[in-house]
C-alpha positions as MATLAB code, in Angstrom:
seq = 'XXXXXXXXXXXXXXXXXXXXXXXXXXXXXXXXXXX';
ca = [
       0.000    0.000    0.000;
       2.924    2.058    0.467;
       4.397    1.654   -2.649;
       0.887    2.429   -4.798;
       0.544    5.681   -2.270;
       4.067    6.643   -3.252;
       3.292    6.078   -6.848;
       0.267    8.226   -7.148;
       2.069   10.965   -4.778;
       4.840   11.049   -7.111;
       2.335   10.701  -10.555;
       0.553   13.937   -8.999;
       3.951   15.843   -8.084;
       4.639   15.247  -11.867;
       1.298   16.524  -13.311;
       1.136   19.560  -10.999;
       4.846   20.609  -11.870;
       4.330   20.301  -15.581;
       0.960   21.911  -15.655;
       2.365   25.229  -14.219;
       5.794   25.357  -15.790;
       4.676   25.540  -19.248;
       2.023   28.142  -18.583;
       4.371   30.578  -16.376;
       7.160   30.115  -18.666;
       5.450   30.935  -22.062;
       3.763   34.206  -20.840;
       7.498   35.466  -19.488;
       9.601   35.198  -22.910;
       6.516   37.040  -24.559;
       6.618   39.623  -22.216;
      10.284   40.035  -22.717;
       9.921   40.137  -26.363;
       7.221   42.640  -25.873;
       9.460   44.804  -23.893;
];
């Protein structure tokens, strides 16, 4: 039980770190290029 736990811990650490890297990390370049 720990493992799975681990596993989905780790499979949500994931999702959560890619979901708001690409969206802060677009919207800074542009605003550079903007600048």
């Amino acid at each position: 039980m720990n493992i799975s736990a681990f596993n989905k811990t780790r499979r949500v650490m994931k999702e959560h770190t890619k979901r708001p890297v690409p969206s802060p990390v677009k919207p800074s370049p542009k605003r550079i290029k903007y600048k």
